[in-house]
VOPA-973691 format. One record per residue (C-alpha): x, y, z; residue in three letters; residue number from 1; chain. Coordinates in steps of 0.5 Angstrom, whole numbers, plus 2048, in hexadecimal, padded with zeros to 3 digits. Example, Ala and Ser with C-alpha at 12.3 -4.5 7.8 and 13.67 -1.06 7.14 Angstrom:
REM VOPA-973691
<fimi px="819" py="7F7" pz="810" res="ala" n="1" chain="A"/>
<fimi px="81B" py="7FE" pz="80E" res="ser" n="2" chain="A"/>
This chain:
REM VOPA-973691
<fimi px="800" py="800" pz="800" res="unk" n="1" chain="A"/>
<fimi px="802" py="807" pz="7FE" res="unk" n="2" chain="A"/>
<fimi px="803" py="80E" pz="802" res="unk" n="3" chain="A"/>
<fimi px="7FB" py="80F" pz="800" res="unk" n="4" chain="A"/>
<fimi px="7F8" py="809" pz="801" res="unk" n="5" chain="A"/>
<fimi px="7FA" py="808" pz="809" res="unk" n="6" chain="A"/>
<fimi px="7F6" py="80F" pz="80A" res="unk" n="7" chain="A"/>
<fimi px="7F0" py="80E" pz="80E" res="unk" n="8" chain="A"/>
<fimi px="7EA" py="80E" pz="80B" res="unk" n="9" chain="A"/>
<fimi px="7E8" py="816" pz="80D" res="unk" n="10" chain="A"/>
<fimi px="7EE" py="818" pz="809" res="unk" n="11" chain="A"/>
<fimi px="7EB" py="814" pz="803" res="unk" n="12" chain="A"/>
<fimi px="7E4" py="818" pz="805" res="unk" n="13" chain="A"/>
<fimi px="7E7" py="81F" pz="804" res="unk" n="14" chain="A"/>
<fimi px="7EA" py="81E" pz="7FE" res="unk" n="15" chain="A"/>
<fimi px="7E4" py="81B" pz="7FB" res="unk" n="16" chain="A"/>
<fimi px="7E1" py="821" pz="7FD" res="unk" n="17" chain="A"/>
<fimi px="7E6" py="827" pz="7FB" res="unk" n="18" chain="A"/>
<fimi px="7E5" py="822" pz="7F3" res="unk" n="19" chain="A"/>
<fimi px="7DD" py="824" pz="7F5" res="unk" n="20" chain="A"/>
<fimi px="7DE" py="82B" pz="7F7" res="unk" n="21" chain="A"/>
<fimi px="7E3" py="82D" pz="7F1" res="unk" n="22" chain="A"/>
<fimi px="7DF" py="828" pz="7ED" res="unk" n="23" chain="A"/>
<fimi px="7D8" py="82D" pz="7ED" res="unk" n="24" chain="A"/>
<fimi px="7DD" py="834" pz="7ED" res="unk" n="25" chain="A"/>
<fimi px="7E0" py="831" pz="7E7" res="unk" n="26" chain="A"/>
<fimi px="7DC" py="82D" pz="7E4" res="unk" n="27" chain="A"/>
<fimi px="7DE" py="82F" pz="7DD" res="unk" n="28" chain="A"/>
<fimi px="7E6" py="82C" pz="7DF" res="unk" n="29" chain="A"/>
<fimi px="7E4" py="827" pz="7E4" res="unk" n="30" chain="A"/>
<fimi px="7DF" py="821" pz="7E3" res="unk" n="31" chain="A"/>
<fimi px="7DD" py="81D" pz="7E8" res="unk" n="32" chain="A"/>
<fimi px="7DE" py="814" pz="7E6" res="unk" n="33" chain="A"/>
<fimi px="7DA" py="80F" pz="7E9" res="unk" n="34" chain="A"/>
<fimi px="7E0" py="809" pz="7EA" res="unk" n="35" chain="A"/>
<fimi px="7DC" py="805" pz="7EE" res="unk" n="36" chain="A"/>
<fimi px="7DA" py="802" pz="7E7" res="unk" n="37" chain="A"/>
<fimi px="7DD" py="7FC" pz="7E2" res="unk" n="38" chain="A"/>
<fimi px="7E3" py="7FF" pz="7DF" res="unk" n="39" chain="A"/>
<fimi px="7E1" py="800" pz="7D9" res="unk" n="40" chain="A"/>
<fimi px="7DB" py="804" pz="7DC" res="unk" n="41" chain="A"/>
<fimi px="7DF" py="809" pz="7DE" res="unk" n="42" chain="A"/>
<fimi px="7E3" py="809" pz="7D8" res="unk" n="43" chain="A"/>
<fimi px="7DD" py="80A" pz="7D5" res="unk" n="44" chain="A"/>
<fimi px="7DB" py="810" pz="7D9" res="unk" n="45" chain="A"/>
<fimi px="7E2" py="813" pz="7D9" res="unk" n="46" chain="A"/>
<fimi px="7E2" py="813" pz="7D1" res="unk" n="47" chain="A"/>
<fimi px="7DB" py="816" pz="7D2" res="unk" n="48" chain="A"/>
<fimi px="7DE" py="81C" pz="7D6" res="unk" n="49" chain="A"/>
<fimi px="7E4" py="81C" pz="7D2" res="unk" n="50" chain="A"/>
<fimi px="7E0" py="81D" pz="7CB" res="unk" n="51" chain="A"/>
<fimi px="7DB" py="822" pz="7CD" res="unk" n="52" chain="A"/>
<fimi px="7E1" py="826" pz="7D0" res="unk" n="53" chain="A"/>
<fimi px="7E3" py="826" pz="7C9" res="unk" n="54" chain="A"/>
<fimi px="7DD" py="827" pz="7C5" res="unk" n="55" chain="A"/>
<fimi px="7DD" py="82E" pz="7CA" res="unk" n="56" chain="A"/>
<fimi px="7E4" py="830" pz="7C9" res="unk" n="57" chain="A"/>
<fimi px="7E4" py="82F" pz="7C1" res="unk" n="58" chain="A"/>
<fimi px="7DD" py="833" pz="7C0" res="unk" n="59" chain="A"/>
């Protein structure tokens, strides 16, 4: 186990709801991904993101 993955379970939480506050004051930079999907779910949703943003910027 690494350095991060021996924080407690609070620092985790915090983390997760500093991605959530950026996430809403950002939400053209910052996309929130389910990761308790399969793999390819989230690999879906990913290219789903990575595809608006670029449909977005190319405009």
């Amino acid at each position: 186990m690494d350095r991060l993955e021996r924080e407690k379970q609070s620092f985790h939480k915090k983390v997760r709801n500093g991605f959530i506050q950026l996430s809403k004051k950002h939400p053209r930079r910052i996309a929130l991904v389910d990761a308790t999907q399969s793999p390819d779910a989230v690999a879906k949703e990913i290219l789903g993101h990575i595809q608006k943003r670029w449909k977005r910027k190319l405009r």
